[in-house]
N, C-alpha and C positions, 0 to 999 in steps of 0.2 A: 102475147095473147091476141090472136084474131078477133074475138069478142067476146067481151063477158063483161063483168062487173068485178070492182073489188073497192072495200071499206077504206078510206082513209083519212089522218086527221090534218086539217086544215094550219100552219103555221102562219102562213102571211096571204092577203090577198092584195094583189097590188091593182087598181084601175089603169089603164094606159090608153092612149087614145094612139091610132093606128088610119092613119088618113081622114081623121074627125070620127070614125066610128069607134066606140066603144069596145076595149075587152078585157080579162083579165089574167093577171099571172098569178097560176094556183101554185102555191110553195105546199108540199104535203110526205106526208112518211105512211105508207101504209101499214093500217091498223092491227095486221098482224107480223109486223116488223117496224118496232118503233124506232130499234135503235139503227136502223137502216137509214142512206143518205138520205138528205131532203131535194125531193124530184121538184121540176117545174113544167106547167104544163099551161098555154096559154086557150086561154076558149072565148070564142064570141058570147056576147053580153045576152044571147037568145040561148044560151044551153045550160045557164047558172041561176037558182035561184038565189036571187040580191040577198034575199035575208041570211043569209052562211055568213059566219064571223069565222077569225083566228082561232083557236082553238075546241073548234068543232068539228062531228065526227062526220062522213061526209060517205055517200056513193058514188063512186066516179065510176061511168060506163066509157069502154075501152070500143074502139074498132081499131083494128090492125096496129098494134100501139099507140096510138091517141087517143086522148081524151076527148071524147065526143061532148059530156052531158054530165051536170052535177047535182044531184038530188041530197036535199038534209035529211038526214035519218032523225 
């Protein structure tokens, strides 16, 4: 995907610090394939809103396959 967006549900979010700056590793299956592997995708701590737990359902915006940006639905 060059860009777009696609639903998916959050399994683990891990904190990591990365030369003192915060970021996280999103563990996730997309929402219209559950039983599909569990991806990882790391983002700086400016593209995630904090409040997203484990088991919720999540927007994650794509540039050129990465994850850019995670919005809670």
């Amino acid at each position: 995907m060059l860009k777009g967006s696609r639903d998916a549900v959050l399994h683990r979010i891990q904190p990591i610090s990365v030369h003192g700056q915060l970021s996280y590793d999103l563990h996730y299956t997309f929402a219209d394939d559950p039983d599909g592997p569990v991806r990882v995708a790391r983002v700086g701590g400016e593209a995630i809103d904090t409040s997203v737990q484990a088991g919720d359902t999540v927007r994650l915006d794509f540039l050129v396959g990465v994850v850019t940006a995670v919005h809670r639905l």
